[in-house]
N, CA, C and O atoms as a Tinker XYZ file with bonds, in Angstrom:
   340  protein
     1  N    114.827000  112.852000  170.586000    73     2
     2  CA   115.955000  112.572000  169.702000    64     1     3
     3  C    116.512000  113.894000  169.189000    63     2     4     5
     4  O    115.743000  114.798000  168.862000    81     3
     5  N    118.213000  114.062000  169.090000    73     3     6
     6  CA   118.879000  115.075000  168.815000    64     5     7
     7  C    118.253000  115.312000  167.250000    63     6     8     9
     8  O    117.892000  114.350000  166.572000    81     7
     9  N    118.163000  116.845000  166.717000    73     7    10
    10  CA   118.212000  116.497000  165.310000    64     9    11
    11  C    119.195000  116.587000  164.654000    63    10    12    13
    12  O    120.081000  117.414000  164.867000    81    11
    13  N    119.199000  115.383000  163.356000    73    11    14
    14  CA   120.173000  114.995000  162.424000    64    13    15
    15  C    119.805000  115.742000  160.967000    63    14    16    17
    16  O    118.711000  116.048000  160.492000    81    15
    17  N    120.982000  115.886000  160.523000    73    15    18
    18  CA   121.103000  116.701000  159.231000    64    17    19
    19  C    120.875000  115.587000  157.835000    63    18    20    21
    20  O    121.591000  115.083000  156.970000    81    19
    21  N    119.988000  115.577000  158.075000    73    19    22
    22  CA   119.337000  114.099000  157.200000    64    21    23
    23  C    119.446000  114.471000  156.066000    63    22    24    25
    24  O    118.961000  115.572000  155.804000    81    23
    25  N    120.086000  113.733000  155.030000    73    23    26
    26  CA   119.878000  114.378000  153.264000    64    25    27
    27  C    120.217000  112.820000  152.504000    63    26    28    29
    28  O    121.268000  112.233000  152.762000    81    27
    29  N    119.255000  112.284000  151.606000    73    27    30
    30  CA   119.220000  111.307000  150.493000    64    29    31
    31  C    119.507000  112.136000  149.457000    63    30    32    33
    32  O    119.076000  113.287000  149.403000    81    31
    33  N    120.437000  111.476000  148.349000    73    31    34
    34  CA   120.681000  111.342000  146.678000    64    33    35
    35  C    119.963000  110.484000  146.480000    63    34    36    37
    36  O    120.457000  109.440000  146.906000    81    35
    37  N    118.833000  110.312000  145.961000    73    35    38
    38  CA   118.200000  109.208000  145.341000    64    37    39
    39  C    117.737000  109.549000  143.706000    63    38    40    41
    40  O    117.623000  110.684000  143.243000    81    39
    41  N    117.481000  108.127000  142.889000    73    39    42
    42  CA   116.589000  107.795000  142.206000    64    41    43
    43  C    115.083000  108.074000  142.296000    63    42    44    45
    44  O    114.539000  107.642000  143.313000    81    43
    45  N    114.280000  108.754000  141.364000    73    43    46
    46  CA   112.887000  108.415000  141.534000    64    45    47
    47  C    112.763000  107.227000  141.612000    63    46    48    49
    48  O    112.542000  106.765000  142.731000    81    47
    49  N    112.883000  106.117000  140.204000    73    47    50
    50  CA   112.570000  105.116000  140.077000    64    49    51
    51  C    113.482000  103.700000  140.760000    63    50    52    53
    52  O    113.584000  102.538000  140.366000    81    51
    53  N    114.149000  104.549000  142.143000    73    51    54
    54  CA   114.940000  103.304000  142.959000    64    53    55
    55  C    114.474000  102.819000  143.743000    63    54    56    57
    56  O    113.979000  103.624000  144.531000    81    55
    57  N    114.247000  101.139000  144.177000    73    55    58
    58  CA   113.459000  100.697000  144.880000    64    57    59
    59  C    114.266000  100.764000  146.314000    63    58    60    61
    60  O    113.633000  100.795000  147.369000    81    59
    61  N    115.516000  100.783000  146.287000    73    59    62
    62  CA   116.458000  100.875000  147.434000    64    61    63
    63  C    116.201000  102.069000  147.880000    63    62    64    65
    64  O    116.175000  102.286000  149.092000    81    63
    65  N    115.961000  103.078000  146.920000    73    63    66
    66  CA   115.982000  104.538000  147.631000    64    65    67
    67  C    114.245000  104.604000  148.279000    63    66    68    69
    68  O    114.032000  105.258000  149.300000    81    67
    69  N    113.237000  103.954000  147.654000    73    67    70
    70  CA   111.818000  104.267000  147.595000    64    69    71
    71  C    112.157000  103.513000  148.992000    63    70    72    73
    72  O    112.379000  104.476000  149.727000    81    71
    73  N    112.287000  102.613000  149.602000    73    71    74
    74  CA   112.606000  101.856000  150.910000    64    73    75
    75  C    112.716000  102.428000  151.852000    63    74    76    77
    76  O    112.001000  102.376000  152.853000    81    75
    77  N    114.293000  103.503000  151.516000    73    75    78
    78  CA   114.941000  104.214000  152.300000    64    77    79
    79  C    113.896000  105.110000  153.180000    63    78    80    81
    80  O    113.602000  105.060000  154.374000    81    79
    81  N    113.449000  105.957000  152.103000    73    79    82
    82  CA   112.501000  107.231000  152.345000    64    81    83
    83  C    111.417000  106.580000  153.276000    63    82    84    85
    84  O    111.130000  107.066000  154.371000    81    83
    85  N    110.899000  105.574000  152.823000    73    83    86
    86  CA   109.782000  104.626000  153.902000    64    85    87
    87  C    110.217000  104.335000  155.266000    63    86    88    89
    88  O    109.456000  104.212000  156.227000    81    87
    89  N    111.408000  104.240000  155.288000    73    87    90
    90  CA   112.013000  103.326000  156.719000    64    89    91
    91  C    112.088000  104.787000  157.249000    63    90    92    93
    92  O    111.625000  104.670000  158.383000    81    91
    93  N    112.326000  105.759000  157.118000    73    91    94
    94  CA   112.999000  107.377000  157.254000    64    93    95
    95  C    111.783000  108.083000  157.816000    63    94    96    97
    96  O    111.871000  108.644000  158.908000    81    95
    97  N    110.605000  108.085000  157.097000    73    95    98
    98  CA   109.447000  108.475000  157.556000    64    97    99
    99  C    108.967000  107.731000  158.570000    63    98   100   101
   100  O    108.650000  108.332000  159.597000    81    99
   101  N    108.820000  106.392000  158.514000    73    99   102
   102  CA   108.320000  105.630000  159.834000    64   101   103
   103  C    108.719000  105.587000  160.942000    63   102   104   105
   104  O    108.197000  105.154000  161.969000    81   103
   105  N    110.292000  106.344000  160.624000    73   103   106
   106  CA   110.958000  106.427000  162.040000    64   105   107
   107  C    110.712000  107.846000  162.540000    63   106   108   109
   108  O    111.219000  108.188000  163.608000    81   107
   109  N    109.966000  108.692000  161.834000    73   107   110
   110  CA   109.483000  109.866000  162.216000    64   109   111
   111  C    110.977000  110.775000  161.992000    63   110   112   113
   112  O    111.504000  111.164000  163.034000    81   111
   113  N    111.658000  111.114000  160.700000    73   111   114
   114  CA   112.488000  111.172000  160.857000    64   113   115
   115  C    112.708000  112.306000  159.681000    63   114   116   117
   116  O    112.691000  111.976000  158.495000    81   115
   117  N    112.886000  113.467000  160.039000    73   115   118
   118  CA   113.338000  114.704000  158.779000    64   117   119
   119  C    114.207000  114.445000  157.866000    63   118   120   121
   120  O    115.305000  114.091000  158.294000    81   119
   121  N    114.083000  114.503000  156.783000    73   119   122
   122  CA   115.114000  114.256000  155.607000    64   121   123
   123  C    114.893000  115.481000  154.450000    63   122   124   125
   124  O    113.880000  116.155000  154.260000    81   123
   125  N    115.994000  115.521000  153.856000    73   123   126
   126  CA   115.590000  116.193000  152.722000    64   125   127
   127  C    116.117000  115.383000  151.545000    63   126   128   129
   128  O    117.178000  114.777000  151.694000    81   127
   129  N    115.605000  115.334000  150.637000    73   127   130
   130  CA   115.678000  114.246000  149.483000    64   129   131
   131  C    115.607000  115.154000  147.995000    63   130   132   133
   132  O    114.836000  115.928000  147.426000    81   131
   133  N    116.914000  114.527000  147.787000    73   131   134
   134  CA   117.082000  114.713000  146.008000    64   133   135
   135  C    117.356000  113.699000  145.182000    63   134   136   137
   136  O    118.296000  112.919000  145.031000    81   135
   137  N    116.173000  113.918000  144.614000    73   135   138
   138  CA   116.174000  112.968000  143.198000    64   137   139
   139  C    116.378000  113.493000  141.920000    63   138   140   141
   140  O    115.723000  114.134000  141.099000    81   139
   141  N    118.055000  112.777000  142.063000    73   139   142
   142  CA   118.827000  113.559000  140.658000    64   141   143
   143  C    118.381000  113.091000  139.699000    63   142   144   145
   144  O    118.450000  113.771000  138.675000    81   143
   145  N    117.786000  111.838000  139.637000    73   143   146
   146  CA   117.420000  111.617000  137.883000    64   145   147
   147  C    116.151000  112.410000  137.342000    63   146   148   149
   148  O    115.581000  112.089000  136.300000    81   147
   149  N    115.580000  113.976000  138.522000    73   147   150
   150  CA   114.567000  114.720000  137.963000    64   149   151
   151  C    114.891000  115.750000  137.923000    63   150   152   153
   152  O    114.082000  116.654000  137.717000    81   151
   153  N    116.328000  115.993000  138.125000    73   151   154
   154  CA   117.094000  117.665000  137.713000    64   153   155
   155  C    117.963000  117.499000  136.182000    63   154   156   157
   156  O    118.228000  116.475000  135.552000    81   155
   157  N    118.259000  118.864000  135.899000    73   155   158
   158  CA   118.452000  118.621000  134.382000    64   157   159
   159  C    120.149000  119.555000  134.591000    63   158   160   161
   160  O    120.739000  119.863000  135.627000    81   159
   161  N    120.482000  119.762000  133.278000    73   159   162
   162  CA   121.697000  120.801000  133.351000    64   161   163
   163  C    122.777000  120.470000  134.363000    63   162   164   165
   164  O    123.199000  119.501000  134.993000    81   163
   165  N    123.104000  122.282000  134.136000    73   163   166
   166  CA   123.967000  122.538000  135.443000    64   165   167
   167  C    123.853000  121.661000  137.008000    63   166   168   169
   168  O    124.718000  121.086000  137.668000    81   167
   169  N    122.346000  121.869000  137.235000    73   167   170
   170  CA   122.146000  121.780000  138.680000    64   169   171
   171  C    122.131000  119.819000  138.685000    63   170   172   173
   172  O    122.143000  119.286000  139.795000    81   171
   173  N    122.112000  119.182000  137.798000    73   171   174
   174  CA   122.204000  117.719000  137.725000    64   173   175
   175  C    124.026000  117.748000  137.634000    63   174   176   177
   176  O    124.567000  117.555000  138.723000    81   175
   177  N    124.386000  117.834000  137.176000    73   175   178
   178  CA   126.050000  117.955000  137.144000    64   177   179
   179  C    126.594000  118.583000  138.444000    63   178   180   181
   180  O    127.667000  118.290000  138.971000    81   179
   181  N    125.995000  119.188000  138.737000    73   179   182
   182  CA   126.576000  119.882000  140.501000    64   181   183
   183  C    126.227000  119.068000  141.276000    63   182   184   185
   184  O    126.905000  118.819000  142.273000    81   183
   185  N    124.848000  118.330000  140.953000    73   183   186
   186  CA   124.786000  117.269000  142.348000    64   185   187
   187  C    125.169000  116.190000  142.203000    63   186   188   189
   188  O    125.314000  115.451000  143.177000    81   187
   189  N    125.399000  115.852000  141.144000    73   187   190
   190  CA   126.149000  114.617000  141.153000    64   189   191
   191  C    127.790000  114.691000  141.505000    63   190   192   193
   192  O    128.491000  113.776000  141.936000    81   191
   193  N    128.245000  116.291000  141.133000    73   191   194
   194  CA   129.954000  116.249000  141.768000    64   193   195
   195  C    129.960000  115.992000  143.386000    63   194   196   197
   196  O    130.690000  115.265000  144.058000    81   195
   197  N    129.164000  116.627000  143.666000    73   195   198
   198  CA   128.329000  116.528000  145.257000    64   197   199
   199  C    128.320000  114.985000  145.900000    63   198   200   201
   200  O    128.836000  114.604000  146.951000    81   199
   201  N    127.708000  114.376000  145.107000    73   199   202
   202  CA   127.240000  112.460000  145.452000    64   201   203
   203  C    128.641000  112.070000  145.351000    63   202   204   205
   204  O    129.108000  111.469000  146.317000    81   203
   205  N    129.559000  112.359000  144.128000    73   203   206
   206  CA   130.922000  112.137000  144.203000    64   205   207
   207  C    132.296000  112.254000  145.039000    63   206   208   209
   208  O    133.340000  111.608000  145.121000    81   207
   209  N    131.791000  113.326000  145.572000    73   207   210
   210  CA   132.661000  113.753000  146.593000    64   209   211
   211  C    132.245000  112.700000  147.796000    63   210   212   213
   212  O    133.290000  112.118000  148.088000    81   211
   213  N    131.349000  112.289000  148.480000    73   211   214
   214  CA   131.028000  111.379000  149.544000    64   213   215
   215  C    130.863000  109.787000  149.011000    63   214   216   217
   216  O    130.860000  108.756000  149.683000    81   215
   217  N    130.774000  109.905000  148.053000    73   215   218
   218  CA   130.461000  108.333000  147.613000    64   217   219
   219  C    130.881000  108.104000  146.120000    63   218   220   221
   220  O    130.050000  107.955000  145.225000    81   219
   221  N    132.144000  108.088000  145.935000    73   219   222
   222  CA   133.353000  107.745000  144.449000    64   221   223
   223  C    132.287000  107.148000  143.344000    63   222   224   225
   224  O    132.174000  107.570000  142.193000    81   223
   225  N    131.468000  105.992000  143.983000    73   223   226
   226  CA   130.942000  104.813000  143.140000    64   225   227
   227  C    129.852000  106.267000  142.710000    63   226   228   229
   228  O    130.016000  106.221000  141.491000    81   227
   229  N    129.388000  106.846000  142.816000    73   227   230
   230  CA   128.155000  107.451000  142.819000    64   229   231
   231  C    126.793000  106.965000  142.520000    63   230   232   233
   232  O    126.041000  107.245000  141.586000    81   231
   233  N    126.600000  105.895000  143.882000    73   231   234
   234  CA   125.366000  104.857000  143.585000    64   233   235
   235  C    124.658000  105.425000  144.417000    63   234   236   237
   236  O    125.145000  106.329000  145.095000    81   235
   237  N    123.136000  104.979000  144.593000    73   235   238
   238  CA   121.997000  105.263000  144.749000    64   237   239
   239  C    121.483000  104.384000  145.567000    63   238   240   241
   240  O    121.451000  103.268000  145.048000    81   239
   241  N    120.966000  104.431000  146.892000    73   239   242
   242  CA   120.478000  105.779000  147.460000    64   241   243
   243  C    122.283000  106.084000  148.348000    63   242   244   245
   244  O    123.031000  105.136000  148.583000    81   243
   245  N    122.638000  107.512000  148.691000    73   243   246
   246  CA   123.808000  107.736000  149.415000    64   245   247
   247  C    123.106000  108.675000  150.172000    63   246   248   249
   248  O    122.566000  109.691000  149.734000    81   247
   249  N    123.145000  108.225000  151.518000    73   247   250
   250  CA   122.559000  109.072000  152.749000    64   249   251
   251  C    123.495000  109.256000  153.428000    63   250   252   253
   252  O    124.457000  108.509000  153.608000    81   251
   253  N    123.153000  110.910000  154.133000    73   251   254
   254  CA   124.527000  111.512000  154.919000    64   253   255
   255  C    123.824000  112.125000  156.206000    63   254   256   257
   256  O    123.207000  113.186000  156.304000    81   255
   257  N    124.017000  111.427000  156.898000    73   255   258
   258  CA   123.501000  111.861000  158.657000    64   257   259
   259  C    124.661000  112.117000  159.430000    63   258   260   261
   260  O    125.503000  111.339000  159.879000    81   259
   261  N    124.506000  113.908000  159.537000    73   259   262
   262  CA   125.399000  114.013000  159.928000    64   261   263
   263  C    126.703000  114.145000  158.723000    63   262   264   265
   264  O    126.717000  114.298000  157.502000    81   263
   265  N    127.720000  114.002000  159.754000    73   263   266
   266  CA   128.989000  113.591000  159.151000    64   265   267
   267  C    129.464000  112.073000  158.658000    63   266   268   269
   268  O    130.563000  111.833000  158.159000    81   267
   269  N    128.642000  111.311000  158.847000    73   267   270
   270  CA   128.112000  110.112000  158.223000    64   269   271
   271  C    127.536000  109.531000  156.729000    63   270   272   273
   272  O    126.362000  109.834000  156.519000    81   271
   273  N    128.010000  108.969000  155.974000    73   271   274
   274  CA   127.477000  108.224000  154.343000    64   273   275
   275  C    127.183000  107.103000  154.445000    63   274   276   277
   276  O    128.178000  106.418000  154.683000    81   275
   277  N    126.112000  106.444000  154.369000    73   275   278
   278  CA   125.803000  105.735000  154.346000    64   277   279
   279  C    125.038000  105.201000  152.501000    63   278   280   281
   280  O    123.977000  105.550000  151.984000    81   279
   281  N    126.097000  104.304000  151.992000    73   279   282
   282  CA   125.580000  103.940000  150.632000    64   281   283
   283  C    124.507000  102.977000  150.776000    63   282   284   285
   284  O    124.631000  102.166000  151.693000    81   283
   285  N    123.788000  102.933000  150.263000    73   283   286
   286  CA   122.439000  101.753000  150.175000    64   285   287
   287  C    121.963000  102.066000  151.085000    63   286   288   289
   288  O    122.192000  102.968000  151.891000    81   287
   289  N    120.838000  100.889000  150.967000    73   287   290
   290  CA   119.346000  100.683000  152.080000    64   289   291
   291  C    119.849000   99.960000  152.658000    63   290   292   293
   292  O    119.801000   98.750000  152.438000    81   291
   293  N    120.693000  100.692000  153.878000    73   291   294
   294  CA   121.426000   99.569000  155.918000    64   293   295
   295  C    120.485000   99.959000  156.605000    63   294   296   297
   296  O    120.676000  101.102000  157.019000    81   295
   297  N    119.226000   99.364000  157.020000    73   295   298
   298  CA   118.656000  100.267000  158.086000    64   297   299
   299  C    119.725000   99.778000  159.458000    63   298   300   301
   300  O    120.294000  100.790000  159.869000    81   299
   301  N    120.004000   98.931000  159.998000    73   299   302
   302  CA   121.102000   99.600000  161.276000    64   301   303
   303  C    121.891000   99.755000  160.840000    63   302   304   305
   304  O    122.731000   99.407000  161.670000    81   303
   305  N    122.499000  100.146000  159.816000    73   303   306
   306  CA   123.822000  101.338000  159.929000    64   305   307
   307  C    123.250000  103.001000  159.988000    63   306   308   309
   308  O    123.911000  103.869000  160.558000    81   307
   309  N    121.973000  103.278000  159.334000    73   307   310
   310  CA   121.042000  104.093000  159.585000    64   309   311
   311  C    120.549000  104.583000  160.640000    63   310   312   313
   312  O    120.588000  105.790000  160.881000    81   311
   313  N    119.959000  103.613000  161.498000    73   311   314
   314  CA   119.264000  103.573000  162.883000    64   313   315
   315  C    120.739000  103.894000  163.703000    63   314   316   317
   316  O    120.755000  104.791000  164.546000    81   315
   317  N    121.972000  103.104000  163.400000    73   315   318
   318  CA   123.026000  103.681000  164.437000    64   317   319
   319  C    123.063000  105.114000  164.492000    63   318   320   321
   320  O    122.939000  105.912000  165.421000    81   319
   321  N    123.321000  105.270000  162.924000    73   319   322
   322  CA   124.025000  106.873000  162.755000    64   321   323
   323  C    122.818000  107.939000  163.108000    63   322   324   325
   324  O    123.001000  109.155000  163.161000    81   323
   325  N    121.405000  107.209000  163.369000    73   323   326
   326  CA   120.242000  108.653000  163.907000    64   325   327
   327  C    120.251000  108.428000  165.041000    63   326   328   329
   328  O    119.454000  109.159000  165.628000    81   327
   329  N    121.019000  107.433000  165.987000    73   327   330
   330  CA   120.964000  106.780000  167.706000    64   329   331
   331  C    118.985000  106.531000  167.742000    63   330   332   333
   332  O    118.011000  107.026000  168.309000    81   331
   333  N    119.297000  105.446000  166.735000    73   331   334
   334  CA   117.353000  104.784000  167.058000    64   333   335
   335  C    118.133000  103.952000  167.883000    63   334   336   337
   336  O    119.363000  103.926000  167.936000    81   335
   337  N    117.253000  103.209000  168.585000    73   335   338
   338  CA   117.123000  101.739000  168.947000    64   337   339
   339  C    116.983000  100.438000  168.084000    63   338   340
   340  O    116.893000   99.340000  168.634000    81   339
């Protein structure tokens, strides 16, 4: 499999996002994950202009594969955008 530029906005305490990260790992699958509700300041206000810019609503979990956003826990809109099966 090509690699994808995998990155979650999540919640610690989101069960949609805690899902996400599960389905993500089982698919053997690199991500990098930020959980804004454990940054403070500046750097919480920058990532959330960040989540804003790809996803208006700025809800939780917003995954970007690729040039791809995917809001919520879709695993096949997910599995499309990493070309799983």
């Amino acid at each position: 499999m090509a690699e994808n530029n995998v990155r979650i906005y999540a919640l610690s305490t989101c069960s949609h996002c805690k899902a996400t990260k599960k389905f993500l790992s089982e698919c053997q699958v690199t991500y990098d994950i930020i959980d804004v509700d454990l940054l403070d300041g500046d750097e919480r206000r920058a990532i959330l202009e960040d989540v804003k810019k790809i996803n208006p609503r700025c809800s939780f979990p917003t995954i970007k594969i690729g040039d791809k956003v995917i809001v919520g826990y879709k695993e096949q809109e997910i599995k499309e955008a990493l070309g799983l099966p």
